[in-house]
TISE-572257 format. One record per residue (C-alpha): residue number from 1; chain; y, z, x; residue in one letter. Coordinates in Angstrom, 2 decimals. Layout:
<atoms>
[atom NUM; A; [Y; Z; X]; a]
...
</atoms>
This chain:
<atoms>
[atom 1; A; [48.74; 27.29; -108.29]; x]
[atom 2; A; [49.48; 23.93; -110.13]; x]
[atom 3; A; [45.58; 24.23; -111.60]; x]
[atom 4; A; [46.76; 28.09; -112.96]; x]
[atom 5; A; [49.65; 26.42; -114.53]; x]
[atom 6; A; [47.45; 23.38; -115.58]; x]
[atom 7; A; [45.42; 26.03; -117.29]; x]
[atom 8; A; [48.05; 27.95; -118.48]; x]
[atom 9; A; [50.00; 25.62; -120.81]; x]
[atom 10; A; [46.97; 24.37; -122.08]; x]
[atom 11; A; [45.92; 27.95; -123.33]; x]
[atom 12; A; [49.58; 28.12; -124.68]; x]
[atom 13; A; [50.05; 25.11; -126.42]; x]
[atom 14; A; [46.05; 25.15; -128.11]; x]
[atom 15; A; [46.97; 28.82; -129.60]; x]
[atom 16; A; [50.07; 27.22; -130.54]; x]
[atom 17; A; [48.18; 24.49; -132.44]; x]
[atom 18; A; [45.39; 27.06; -133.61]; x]
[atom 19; A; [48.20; 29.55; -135.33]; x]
[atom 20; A; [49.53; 26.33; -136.69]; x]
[atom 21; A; [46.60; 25.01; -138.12]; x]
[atom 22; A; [45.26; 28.69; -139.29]; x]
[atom 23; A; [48.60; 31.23; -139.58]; x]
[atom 24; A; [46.64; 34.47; -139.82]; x]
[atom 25; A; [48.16; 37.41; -137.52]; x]
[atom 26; A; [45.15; 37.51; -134.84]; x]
[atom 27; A; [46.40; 33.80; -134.55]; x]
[atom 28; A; [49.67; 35.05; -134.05]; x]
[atom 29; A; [49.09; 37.77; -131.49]; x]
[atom 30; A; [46.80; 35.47; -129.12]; x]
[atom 31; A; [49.93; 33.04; -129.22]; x]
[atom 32; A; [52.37; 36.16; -128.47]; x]
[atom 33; A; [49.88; 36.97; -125.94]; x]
[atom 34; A; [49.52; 34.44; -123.90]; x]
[atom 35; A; [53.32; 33.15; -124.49]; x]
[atom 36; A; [54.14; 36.73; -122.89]; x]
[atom 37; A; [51.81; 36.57; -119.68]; x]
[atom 38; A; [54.66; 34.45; -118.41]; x]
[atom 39; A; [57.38; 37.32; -118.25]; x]
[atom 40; A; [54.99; 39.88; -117.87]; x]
[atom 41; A; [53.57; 37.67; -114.36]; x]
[atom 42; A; [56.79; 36.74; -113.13]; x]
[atom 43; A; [58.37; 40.78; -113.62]; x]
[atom 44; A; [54.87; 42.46; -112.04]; x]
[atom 45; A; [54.69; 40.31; -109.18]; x]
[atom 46; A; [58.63; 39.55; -107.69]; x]
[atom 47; A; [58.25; 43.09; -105.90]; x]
[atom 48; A; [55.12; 41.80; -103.92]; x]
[atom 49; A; [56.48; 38.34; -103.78]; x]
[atom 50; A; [59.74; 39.90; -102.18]; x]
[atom 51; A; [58.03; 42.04; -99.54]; x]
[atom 52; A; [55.55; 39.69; -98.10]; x]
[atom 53; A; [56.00; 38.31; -94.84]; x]
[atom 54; A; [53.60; 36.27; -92.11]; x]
[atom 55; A; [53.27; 36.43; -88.38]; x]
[atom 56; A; [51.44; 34.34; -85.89]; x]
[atom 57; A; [49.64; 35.71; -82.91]; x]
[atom 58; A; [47.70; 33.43; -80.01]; x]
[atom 59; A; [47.18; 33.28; -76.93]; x]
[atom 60; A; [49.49; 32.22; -74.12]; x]
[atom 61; A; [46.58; 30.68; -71.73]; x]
[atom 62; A; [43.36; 29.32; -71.93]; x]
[atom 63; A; [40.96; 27.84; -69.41]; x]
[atom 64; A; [39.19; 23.98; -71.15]; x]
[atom 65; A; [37.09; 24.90; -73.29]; x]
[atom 66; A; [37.60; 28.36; -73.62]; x]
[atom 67; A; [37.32; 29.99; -76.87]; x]
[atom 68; A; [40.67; 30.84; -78.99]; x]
[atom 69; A; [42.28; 31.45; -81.98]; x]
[atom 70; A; [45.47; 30.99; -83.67]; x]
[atom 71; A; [45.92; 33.99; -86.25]; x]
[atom 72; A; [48.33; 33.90; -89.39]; x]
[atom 73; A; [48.52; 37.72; -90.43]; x]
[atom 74; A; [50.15; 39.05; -93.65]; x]
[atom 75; A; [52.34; 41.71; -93.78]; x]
[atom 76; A; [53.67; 43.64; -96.61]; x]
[atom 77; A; [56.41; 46.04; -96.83]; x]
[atom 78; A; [55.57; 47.91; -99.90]; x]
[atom 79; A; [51.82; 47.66; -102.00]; x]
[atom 80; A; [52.86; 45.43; -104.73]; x]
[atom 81; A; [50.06; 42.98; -106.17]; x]
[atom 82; A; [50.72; 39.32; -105.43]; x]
[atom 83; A; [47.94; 36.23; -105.52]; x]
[atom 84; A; [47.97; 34.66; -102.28]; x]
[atom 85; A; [50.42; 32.94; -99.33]; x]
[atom 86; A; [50.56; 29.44; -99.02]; x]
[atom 87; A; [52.46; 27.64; -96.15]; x]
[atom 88; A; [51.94; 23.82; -93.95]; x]
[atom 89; A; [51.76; 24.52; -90.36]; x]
[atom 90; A; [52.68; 22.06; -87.67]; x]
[atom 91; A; [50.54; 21.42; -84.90]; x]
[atom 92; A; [52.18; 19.18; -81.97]; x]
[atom 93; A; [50.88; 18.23; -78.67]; x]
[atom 94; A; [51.44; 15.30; -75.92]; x]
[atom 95; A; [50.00; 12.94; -77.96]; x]
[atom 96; A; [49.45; 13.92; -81.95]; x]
[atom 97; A; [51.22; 15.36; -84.63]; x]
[atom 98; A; [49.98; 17.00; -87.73]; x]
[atom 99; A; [50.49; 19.03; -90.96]; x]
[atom 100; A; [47.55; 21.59; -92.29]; x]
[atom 101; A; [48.15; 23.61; -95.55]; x]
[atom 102; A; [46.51; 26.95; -95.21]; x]
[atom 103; A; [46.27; 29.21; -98.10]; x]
[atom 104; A; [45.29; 32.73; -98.04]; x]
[atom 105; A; [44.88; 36.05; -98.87]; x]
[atom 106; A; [48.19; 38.26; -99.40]; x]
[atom 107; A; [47.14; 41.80; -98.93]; x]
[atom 108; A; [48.49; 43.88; -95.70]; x]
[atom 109; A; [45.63; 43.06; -92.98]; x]
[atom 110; A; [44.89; 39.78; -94.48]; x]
[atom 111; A; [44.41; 36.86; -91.57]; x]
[atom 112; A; [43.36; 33.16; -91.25]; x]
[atom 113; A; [41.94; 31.76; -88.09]; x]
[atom 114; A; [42.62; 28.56; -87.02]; x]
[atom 115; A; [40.51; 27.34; -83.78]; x]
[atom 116; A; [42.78; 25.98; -81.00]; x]
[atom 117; A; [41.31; 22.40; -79.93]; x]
[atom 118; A; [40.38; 23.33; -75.90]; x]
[atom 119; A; [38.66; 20.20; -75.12]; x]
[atom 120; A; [42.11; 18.74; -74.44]; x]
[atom 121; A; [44.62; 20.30; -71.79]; x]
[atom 122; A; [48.39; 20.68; -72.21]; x]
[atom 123; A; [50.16; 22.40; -74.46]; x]
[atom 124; A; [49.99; 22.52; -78.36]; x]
[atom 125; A; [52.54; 23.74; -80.30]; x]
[atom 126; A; [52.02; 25.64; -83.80]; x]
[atom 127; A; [54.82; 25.78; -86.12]; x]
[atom 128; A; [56.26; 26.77; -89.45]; x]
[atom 129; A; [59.91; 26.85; -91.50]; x]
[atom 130; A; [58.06; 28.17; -94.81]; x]
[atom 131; A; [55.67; 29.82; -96.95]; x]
[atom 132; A; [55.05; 30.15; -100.22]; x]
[atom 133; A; [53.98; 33.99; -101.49]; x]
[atom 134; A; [52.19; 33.39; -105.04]; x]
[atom 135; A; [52.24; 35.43; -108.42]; x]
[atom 136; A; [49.60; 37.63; -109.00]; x]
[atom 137; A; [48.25; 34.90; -111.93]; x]
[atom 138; A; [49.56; 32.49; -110.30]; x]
[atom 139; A; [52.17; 30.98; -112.23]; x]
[atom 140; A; [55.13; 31.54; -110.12]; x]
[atom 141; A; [55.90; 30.95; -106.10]; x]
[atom 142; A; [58.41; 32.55; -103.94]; x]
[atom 143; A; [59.75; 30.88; -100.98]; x]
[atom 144; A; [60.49; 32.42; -97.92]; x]
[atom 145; A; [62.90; 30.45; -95.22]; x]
[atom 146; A; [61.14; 31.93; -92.08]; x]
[atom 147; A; [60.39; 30.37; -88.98]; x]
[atom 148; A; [57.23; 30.89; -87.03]; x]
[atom 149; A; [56.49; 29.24; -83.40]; x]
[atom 150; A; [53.72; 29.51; -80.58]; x]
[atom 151; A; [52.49; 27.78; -78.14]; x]
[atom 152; A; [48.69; 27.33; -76.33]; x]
[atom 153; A; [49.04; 25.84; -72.58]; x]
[atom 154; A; [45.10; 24.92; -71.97]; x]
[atom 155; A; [44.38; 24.64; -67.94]; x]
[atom 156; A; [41.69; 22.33; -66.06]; x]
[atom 157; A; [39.58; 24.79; -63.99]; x]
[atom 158; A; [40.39; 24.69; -60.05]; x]
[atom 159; A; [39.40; 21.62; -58.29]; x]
[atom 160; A; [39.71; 21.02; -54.30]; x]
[atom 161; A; [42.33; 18.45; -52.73]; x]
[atom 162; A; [40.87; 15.98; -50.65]; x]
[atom 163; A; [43.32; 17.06; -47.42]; x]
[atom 164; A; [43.33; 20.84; -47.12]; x]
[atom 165; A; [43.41; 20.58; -43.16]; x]
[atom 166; A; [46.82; 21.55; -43.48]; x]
[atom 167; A; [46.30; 25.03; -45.02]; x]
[atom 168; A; [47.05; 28.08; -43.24]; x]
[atom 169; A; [43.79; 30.21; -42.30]; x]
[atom 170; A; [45.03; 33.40; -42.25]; x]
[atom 171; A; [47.85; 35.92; -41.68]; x]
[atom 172; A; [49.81; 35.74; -39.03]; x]
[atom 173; A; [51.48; 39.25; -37.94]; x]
[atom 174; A; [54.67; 39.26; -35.37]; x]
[atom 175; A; [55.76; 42.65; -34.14]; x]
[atom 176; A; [58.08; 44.49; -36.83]; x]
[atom 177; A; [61.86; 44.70; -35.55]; x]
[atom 178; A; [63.55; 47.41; -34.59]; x]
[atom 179; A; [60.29; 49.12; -34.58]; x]
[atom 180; A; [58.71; 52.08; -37.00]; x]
[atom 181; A; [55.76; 52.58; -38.46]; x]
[atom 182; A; [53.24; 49.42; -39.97]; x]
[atom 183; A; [49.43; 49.67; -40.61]; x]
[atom 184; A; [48.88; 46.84; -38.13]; x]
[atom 185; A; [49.44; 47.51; -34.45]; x]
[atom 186; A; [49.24; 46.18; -31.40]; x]
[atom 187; A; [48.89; 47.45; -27.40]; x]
[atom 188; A; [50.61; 46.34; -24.58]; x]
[atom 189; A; [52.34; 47.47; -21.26]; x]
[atom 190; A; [55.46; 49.11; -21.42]; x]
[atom 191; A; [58.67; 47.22; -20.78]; x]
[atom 192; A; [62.53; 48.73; -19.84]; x]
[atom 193; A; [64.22; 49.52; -22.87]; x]
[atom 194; A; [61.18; 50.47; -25.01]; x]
[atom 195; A; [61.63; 53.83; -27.08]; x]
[atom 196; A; [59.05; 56.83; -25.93]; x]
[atom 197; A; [58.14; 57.63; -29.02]; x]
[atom 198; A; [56.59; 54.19; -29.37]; x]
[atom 199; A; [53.70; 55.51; -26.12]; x]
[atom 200; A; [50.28; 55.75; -26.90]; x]
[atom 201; A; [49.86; 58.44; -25.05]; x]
[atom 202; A; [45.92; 58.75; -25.51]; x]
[atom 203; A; [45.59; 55.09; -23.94]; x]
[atom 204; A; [48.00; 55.63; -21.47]; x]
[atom 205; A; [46.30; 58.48; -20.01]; x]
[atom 206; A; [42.95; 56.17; -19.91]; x]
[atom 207; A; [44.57; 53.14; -18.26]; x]
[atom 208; A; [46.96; 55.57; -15.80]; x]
[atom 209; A; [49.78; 53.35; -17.30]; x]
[atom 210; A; [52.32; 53.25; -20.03]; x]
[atom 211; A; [51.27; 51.73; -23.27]; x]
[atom 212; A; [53.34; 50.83; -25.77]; x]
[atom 213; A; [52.17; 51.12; -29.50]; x]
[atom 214; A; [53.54; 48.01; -30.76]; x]
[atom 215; A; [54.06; 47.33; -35.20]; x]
[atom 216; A; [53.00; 44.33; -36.58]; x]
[atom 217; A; [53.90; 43.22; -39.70]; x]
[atom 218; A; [53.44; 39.21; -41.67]; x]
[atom 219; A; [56.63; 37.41; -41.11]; x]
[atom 220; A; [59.16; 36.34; -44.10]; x]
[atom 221; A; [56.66; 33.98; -45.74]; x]
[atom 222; A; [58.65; 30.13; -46.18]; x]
[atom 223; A; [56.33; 28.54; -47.29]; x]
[atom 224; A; [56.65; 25.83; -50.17]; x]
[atom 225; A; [53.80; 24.12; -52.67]; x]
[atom 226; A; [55.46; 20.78; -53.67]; x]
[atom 227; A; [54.12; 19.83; -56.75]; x]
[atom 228; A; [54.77; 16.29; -57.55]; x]
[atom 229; A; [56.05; 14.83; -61.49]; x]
[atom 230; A; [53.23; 13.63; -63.07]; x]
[atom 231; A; [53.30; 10.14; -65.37]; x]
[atom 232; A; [50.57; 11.04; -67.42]; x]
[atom 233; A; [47.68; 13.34; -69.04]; x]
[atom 234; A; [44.68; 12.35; -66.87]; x]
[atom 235; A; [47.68; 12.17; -63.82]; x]
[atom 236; A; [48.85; 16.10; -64.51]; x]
[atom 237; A; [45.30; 17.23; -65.18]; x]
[atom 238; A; [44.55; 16.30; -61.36]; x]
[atom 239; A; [47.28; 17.55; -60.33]; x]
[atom 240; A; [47.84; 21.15; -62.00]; x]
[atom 241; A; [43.78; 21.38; -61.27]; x]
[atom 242; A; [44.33; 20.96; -57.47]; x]
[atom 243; A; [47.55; 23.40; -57.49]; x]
[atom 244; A; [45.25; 26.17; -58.78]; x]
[atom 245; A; [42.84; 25.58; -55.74]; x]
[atom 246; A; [45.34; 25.67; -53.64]; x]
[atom 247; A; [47.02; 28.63; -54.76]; x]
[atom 248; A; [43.39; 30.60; -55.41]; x]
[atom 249; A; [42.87; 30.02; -51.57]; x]
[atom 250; A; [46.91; 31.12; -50.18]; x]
[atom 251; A; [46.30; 34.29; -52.43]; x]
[atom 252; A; [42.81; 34.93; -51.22]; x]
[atom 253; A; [44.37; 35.35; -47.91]; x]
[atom 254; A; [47.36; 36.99; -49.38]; x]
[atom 255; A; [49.75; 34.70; -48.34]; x]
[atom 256; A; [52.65; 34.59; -50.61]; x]
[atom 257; A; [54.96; 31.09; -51.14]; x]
[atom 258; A; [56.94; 29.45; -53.58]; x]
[atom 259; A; [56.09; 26.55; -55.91]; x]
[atom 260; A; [58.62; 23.76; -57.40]; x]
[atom 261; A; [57.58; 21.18; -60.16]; x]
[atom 262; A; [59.31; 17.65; -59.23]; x]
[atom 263; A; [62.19; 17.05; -57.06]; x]
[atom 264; A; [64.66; 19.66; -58.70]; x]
[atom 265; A; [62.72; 21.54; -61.15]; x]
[atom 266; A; [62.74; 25.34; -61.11]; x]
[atom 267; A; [61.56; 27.16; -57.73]; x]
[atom 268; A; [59.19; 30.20; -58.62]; x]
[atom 269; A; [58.01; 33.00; -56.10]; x]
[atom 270; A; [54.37; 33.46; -56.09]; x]
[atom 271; A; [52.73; 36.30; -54.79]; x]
[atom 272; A; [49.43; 37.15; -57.74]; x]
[atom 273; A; [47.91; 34.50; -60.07]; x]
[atom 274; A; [50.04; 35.48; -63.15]; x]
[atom 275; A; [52.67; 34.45; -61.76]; x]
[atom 276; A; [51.44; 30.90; -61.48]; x]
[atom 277; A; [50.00; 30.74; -64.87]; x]
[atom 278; A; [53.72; 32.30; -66.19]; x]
[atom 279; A; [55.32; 29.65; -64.30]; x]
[atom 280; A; [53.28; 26.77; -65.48]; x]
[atom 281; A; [53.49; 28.19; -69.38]; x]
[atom 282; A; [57.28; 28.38; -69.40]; x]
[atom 283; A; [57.76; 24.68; -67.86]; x]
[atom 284; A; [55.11; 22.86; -69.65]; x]
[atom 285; A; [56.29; 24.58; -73.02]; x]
[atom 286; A; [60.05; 23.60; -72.30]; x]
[atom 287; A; [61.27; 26.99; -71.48]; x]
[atom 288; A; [61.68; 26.84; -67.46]; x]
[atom 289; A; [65.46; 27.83; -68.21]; x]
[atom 290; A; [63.49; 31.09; -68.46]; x]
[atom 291; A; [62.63; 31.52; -65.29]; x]
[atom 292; A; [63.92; 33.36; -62.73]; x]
[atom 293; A; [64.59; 31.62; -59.56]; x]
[atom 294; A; [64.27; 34.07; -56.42]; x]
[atom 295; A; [67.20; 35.72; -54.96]; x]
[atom 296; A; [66.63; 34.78; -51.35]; x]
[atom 297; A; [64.90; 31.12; -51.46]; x]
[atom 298; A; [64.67; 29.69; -47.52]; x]
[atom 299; A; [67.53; 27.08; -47.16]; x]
[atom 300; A; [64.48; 25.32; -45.38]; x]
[atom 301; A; [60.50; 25.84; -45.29]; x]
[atom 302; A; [58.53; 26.47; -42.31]; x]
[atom 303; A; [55.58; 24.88; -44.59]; x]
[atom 304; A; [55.40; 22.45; -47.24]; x]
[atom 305; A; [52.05; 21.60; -48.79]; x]
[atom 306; A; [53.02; 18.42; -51.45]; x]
[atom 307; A; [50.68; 18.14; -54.76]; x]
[atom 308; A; [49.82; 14.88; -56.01]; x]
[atom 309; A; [47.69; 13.05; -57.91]; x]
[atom 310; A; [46.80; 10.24; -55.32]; x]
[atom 311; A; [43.04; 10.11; -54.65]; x]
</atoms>
């Protein structure tokens, strides 16, 4: 825009000179002409100026080196003509901060990519407080006061602890209390007190004996991944890598626990793998007084696997 107006008062003031130097009226008009562009660009354009707005879509989770995308996408509430949108985004991380001006077009549908940097893990932050909508020649701006934030959390892939020995392998069913129906079962003889309508009578009949048809179900899981503070980049890498190991292998067996980040940092109830990657967005963005901490956490945990870094 400053080249347009560069350009502009140049073309004004050399039809200026040229109707003073020669005052004949086609002298006169191109200096009416061109003096008038300024009223006429400011008047055609403050609708479109007015009804442009910008939003940001990325994102939430990638895996290093993934492929992704931070779009800027224009919006427009009415079809107006205006020149372009101009803003400086912010983009943060652990250890780097930076300004980028992006300019671009302003028509509804109009986007501009920005590649998200996936060779480092953590989180980077994209930001803006304001943008610039342009005149359709150029010659005026319009701010707009608007904030726009998102965030990219970028994961190591999985990687094995060194001491797994202490990992459960398997589920372990216990029979159901006060009875009823479960998809699991188990047989054995009948004891005083046991309901009929828990007989089998088919195996009874075999074995000349009563046999009880006893539920089974997986106990109350209490069990508790410990996930140490880390002190730095290469530090948390190790250790966020080795918590999705461990997690990929309690889930493969279906074995649902809970996870905490340092000594009091949020507890989380995990029973799928979104809702480890949910919990590890919110607290590396800053936003674990988002989650949700489980109605009924155990007092104390039957298991506790800790999460370190240590080699």
């Amino acid at each position: 825009m400053g080249i347009t107006r560069i350009i502009y008062a140049f073309a004004l003031a050399c039809s200026a000179i040229f109707y003073i130097l020669y005052p004949f009226w086609f002298a006169w008009y191109l200096f009416l002409l061109i003096l008038l562009l300024l009223p006429f660009d400011f008047l055609i354009s403050l609708p479109g100026m007015l009804t442009r707005s910008v939003t940001l879509s990325s994102p939430r989770i990638l895996e290093r080196g993934a492929d992704g995308v931070v779009a800027l996408n224009v919006h427009q509430r009415a079809k107006f003509p205006a020149r372009c949108v101009k803003l400086w985004l912010k983009v943060s991380g652990d250890d780097f901060s930076m300004w980028r001006r992006f300019v671009f077009g302003a028509q509804e549908g109009d986007q501009y990519e920005i590649t998200i940097d996936t060779t480092r893990t953590g989180v980077t932050f994209f930001e803006t407080k304001r943008l610039w909508v342009v005149s359709l020649i150029g010659l005026f701006c319009l701010p707009h006061n608007i904030t726009i934030k998102s965030c990219v959390l970028v994961l190591p892939a999985p990687q094995k602890p060194s001491h797994t020995i202490a990992l459960p392998r398997g589920i372990i069913l216990k029979p159901k209390l006060g009875g009823g129906f479960a998809e699991d079962y188990d047989l054995r003889p009948y004891r005083l007190g046991d309901p009929i309508r828990s007989v089998h009578w088919k195996v009874s009949a075999k074995f000349d004996a009563l046999i009880i048809r006893e539920p089974l179900v997986p106990p109350a899981h209490s069990r508790l991944l410990h996930v140490r503070q880390w002190n730095d980049s290469d530090e948390r890498d190790l250790i966020l890598s080795r918590l999705r190991w461990v997690s990929d292998y309690l889930l493969k067996w279906e074995l649902a626990y809970y996870v905490r980040l340092g000594q009091d940092g949020p507890v989380a109830e995990i029973t799928s793998h979104a809702d480890l990657l949910d919990y590890l967005y919110l607290v590396l963005s800053g936003a674990a007084h988002e989650i949700r901490t489980p109605a009924a956490v155990p007092m104390r945990f039957a298991w506790v696997f800790r999460i370190d870094g240590d080699l």
